[in-house]
C-alpha positions, 0 to 999 in steps of 0.5 A: 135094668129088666129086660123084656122080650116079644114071644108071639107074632100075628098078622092079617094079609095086607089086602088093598080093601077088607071090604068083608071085615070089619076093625074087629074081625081083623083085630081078632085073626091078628090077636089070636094069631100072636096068641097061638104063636105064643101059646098062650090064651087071652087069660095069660094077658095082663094088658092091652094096648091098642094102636088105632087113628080116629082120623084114618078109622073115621070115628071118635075114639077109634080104638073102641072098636077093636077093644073087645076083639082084642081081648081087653075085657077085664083087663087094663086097655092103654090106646096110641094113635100113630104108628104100631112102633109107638105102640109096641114102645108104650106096651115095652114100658108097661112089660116093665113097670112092674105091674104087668108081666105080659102086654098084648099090643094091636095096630089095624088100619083099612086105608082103602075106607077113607080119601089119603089126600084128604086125611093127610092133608089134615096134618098140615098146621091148619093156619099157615098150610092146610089151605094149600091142599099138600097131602103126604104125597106132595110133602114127601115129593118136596122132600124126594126132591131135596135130596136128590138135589143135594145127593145127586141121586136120580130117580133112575136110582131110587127106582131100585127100590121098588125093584127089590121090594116087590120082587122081595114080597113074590116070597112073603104070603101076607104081602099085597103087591107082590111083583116082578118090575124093572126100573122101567116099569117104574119110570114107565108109570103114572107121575104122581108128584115130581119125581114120585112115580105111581111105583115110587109110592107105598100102596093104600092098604087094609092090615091088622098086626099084633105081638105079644110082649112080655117081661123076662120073669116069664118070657121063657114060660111059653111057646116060642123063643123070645126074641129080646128087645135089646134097644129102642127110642124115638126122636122128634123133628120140628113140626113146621117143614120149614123149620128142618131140613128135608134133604136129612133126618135128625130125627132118624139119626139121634134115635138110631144112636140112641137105641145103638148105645141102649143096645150096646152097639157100635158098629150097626154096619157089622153087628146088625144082620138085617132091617125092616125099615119104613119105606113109604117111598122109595127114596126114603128107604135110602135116606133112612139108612144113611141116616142109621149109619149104614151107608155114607149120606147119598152113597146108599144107591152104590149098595143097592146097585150091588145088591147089599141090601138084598135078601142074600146081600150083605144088609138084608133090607125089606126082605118082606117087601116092606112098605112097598108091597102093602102100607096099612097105615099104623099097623106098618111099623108094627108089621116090621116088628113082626117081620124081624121077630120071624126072621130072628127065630128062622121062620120067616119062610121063602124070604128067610135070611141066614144066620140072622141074629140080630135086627132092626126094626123102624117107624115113622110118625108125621111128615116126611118123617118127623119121628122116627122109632127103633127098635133093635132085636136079638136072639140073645139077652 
């Protein structure tokens, strides 16, 4: 099989509102950022492939707007809605198909121009439960409470969360909410939905991210290293929440193998050096990684505590600060992509981990994580 490689990088500050730019001004700091990160211009880009939501950008066709400030005149231009993963996913394939060499992927989103509640609620299928107005947040705190219900695990715990990542974004320029909390800080904040605290929740958030990916006929042609996609896949959950178990993720964990087999791993504990996974809420930052295989199902909060999961721990986890410090939504996931290529070539600066070589990267599409992506990274072919 050919094998493709990310070779540039580019990402706007996450700001809780832009209010001076538009979908297209950040889109073009984003994609000329990823640009000169390669060195390359927009001539050396065979395909664009946006990553948009009409529903969070408040119009039709969304990825319209950022079209040309993306550099998709003349060019062939593919548009996802969801998260930037799924996107990157989509641009990965294209690299592959012998019809490109080089594909430019973009994911923008300003949150703070629209009500979250009203647009998450519009997720809910629209007979059976739209009308009970739940939103992201009341879904998510049924879920946080299945599974503390079956794990055990406090809020106290999952509050540590919160503590690492915000510490983690005092060193990361482009994060949003960069903080020195404690565990009571977060117990101390407003109750958002039993047992989601204002602290426990990703903030609402503007960002625009973008990478360039590029077929291994000319990944070594231009400026950086490249940093070699070595697995990815995505799985799908049931749509309606009574169809699955909140408390677990099948989802998470039958993409997670996949990609580990693609990959040709077979212990992610040893051989995967650090991740950047989609913590909208704090608990699900644990679940998601026993659901990789990097702890035993509900033992997650033992590794915080000791401090694995730090930048100088054993499993470096959100050493941007991940979600917690800025969600803007679809770009998020391609922000961990981002993240992970910087920490691999060494340049990810204050927050660097050492001798990282091998990365994870995670998105989620839906519900309480009804799709999950993964996406494995590496130095090496």
């Amino acid at each position: 099989m050919d094998r493709a490689a990310i070779i540039g990088v580019g990402m706007t500050k996450i700001e809780a509102n832009k209010s001076r730019e538009t979908f297209a001004d950040m889109a073009w700091e984003a994609v000329n950022k990823a640009l000169d990160d390669a060195g390359m211009t927009i001539a050396d880009i065979d395909n664009v492939v946006t990553t948009s939501s009409d529903f969070w950008d408040g119009r039709t066709i969304s990825c319209m707007a950022v079209g040309d400030a993306s550099g998709a005149a003349d060019k062939n231009i593919s548009c996802i809605e969801g998260d930037g993963t799924y996107g990157a996913f989509y641009g990965y394939m294209r690299a592959l198909s012998g019809s490109y060499k080089t594909t430019l992927v973009t994911g923008h989103s300003k949150g703070s121009q629209g009500v979250s509640s009203l647009l998450t609620n519009a997720a809910f299928d629209p007979i059976y439960e739209r009308g009970l107005g739940m939103d992201m947040i009341s879904a998510c705190a049924m879920q946080a409470n299945a599974y503390m219900n079956k794990t055990g695990v406090t809020p106290e715990q999952a509050a540590l969360v919160s503590v690492k990542n915000h510490g983690n974004a005092l060193k990361n320029p482009v994060a949003q909410l960069p903080m020195k909390i404690s565990v009571g800080d977060v117990m101390k904040s407003e109750m958002i939905a039993d047992p989601l605290r204002k602290l426990d929740c990703s903030p609402i958030s503007d960002g625009c991210c973008a990478v360039v990916i590029a077929h291994e006929a000319v990944a070594e042609k231009f400026k950086k290293r490249p940093i070699w996609v070595r697995g990815l896949a995505f799985r799908t959950d049931a749509f309606f929440f009574g169809d699955r178990d909140l408390a677990r993720s099948n989802a998470l964990a039958a993409a997670a193998q996949d990609a580990y087999k693609m990959a040709g791993i077979t212990d992610p504990k040893k051989e995967i050096d650090l991740i950047e996974l989609y913590d909208a809420f704090t608990y699900q930052e644990l679940l998601w990684l026993e659901e990789m295989g990097f702890a035993e199902y509900g033992k997650a909060t033992e590794l915080l505590a000791q401090g694995q999961f730090d930048i100088d721990g054993a499993l470096p986890v959100n050493a941007s600060g991940g979600l917690m410090a800025g969600h803007p939504v679809i770009a998020a996931g391609l922000y961990r992509i981002a993240e992970i290529v910087l920490q691999l070539r060494g340049e990810a600066g204050a927050h660097q981990v050492k001798k990282a070589k091998t990365g994870l990267a995670h998105g989620v599409n839906g519900l309480c994580g009804q799709s999950h992506c993964v996406w494995i990274l590496d130095q090496e072919r």
